[in-house]
C-alpha positions, 0 to 999 in steps of 0.5 A, spaced: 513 571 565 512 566 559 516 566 554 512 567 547 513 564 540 518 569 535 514 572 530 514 570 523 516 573 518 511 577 513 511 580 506 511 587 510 518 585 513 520 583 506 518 590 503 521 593 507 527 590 507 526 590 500 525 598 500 519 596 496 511 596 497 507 590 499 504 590 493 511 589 489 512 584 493 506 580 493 507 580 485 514 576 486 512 572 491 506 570 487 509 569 481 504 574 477 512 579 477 512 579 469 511 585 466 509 589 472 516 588 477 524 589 474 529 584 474 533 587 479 527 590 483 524 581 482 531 579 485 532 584 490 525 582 493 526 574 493 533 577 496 529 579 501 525 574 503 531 569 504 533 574 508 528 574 513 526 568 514 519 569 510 516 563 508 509 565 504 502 561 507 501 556 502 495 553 506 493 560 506 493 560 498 490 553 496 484 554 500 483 560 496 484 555 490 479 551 493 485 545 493 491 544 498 495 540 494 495 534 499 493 528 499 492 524 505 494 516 505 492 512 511 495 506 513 493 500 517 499 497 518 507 501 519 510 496 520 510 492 513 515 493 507 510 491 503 505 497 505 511 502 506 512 500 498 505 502 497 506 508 499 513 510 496 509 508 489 503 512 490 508 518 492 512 518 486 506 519 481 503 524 486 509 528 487 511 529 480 504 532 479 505 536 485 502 534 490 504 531 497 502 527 503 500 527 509 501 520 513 497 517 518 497 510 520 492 506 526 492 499 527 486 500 533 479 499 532 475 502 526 473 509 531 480 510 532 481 509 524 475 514 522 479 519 528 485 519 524 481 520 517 477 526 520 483 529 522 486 529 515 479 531 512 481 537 517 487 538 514 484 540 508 486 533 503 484 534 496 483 525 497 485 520 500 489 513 499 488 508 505 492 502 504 491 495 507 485 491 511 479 495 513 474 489 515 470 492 520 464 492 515 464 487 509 461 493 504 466 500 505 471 500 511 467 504 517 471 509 517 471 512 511 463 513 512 465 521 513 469 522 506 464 518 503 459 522 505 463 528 504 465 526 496 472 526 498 475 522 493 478 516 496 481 510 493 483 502 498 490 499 495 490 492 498 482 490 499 476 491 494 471 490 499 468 498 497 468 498 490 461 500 490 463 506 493 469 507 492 476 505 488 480 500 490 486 497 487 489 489 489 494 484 486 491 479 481 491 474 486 489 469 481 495 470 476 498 470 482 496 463 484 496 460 477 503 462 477 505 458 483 501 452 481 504 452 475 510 452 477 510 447 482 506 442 476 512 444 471 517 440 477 513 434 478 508 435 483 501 435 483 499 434 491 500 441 492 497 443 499 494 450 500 495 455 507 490 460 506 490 467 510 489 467 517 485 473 517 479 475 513 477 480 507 477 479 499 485 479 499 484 471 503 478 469 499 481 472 492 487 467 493 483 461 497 478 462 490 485 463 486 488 456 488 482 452 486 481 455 480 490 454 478 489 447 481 483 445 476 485 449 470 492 445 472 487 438 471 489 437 479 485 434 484 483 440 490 482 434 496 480 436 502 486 434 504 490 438 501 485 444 503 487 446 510 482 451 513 484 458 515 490 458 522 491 464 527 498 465 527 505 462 530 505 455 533 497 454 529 500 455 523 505 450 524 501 446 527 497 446 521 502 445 517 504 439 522 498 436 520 498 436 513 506 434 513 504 428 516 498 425 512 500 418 510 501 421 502 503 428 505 503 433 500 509 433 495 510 442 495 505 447 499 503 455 497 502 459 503 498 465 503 503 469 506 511 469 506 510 469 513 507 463 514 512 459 510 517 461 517 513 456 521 512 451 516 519 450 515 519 450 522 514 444 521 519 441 516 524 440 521 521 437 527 518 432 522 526 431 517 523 434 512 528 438 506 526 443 502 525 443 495 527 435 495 522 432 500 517 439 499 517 444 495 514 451 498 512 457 494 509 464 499 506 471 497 508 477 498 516 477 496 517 479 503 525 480 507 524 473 510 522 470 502 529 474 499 534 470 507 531 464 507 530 463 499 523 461 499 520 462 492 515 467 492 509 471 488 511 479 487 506 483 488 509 488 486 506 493 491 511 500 489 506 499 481 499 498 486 502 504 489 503 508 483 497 505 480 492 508 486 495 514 485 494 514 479 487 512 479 487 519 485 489 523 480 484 522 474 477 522 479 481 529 481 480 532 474 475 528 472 470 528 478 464 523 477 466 516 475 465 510 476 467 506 481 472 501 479 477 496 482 483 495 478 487 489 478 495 490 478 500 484 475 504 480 480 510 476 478 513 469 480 521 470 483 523 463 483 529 462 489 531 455 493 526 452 495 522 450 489 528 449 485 534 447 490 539 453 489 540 460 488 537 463 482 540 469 478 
């Protein structure tokens, strides 16, 4: 015969063990004790429940409640630091509130992604946090189509895309790239070339637009030179990067979109004998590991504070309902290491 799953423990078996009734027992588990049950029948009963394993249905109460007390966070990429600190950032708020996640993930096309929201939608979510790049449709990220539809409070971290129809947080990549150009003219330089992202969405067009005003606000020339156009990955960034490097007035320091990409510009710089700061100096985005090993100045998006701001952004549209929609923007900051500079900084 077919094995068959032990039974769960009920809060029958915790009165009985207790020699109470059910109702007692409900009373303790329920916190509602106060008043109705002694001190020592209270302890007798929680001993109980330890004793036969009982675990109270909380999916069971929080639907009586109309909440369940989970938040869904969706995220397109796992792989990355970066997102993963979104996350941490936008857990902490939320636990301390009470509330904890249910993490999904998809790297696949948009009907994939709206199947894992539809899943989470199914689990009863009070909201949910989708972090990263959505760009099947330049309005609202399809997949959530169906939370939308539904009301489900929903704020994007790291795309604003859908800020008509939902909240979205995103660094300053103004700031961000004001930062590095005026870093780069404090050292000296003023043909300052530009890598913009390999992929589309607001994030890359924030930071191609945030350049071109750092660099005019900076009284610098943008030249079309200096101004590549958007690579795909690997070898076509360094061949980018070749191509710039070998201009005959080359440019004296390069801001990449990206930390990544900065990894095959220096692979550039080398086949052309090019050092890093004193030929070149080079500022990426994002503050990733490869920035930290390989010392490359960097711009801190500071994702564990986009996390907590999201979270935080959640938290009020749950107890406040109806809101505008809004698109939060959160700080950045630069940390400046060897190759801008030539050494370590503290």
């Amino acid at each position: 015969m077919p094995e068959t799953s032990p039974r769960k423990p009920s809060s029958i078996d915790v009165a009985r063990a207790a020699s109470v009734s059910q109702a007692t027992v409900s009373y303790v588990l329920n916190g509602k004790s106060a008043g109705l049950v002694s001190d020592e029948t209270r302890e007798r009963v929680l001993a109980a429940a330890r004793k036969v394993g009982y675990r109270p249905n909380s999916l069971a109460k929080a639907l009586l409640k109309g909440r369940t007390n989970t938040i869904g966070v969706f995220v397109s990429f796992l792989g990355s630091r970066y997102h993963a600190d979104i996350v941490l950032g936008a857990q902490e708020v939320l636990e301390e509130h009470g509330y904890s996640l249910l993490l999904t993930a998809s790297e696949t096309d948009h009907k994939a992604r709206a199947s894992r929201i539809s899943f989470m939608m199914n689990h009863r979510v009070d909201a949910i946090l989708l972090v990263g790049g959505f760009y099947e449709d330049m309005t609202q990220p399809l997949c959530l189509n169906e939370a939308v539809a539904e009301r489900l409070p929903c704020v994007v971290v790291d795309d604003a895309y859908a800020h008509s129809t939902v909240d979205c947080v995103v660094s300053d990549d103004s700031q961000g790239l004001a930062l590095a150009v005026n870093h780069l003219k404090s050292f000296g330089h003023s043909r300052i070339a530009y890598l913009p992202a390999p992929w589309k969405g607001t994030t890359a067009d924030a930071r191609i637009n945030g350049y071109i005003r750092a660099m005019t606000a900076a009284g610098l020339d943008v030249m079309p030179e200096l101004y590549a156009p958007p690579a795909g990955a690997g070898d076509e960034i360094a061949n980018l990067a070749l191509e710039l490097l070998r201009q005959p007035n080359r440019p004296t320091a390069l801001i990449a979109a990206n930390d990544h990409m900065l990894g095959y510009t220096v692979r550039a710089l080398r086949e052309l004998n090019l050092s890093t700061p004193d030929d070149v100096a080079l500022v990426g985005y994002g503050n990733q590991e490869i920035a930290m090993v390989m010392e490359l100045t960097s711009v801190d998006q500071q994702p564990r504070l986009m996390g907590k701001s999201a979270a935080l952004r959640l938290l009020a549209r749950l107890e406040q309902g109806d809101m505008p929609h809004q698109t939060i923007q959160t700080p950045v900051k630069l940390v400046v290491r060897a190759s801008t500079v030539g050494e370590a900084q503290p």
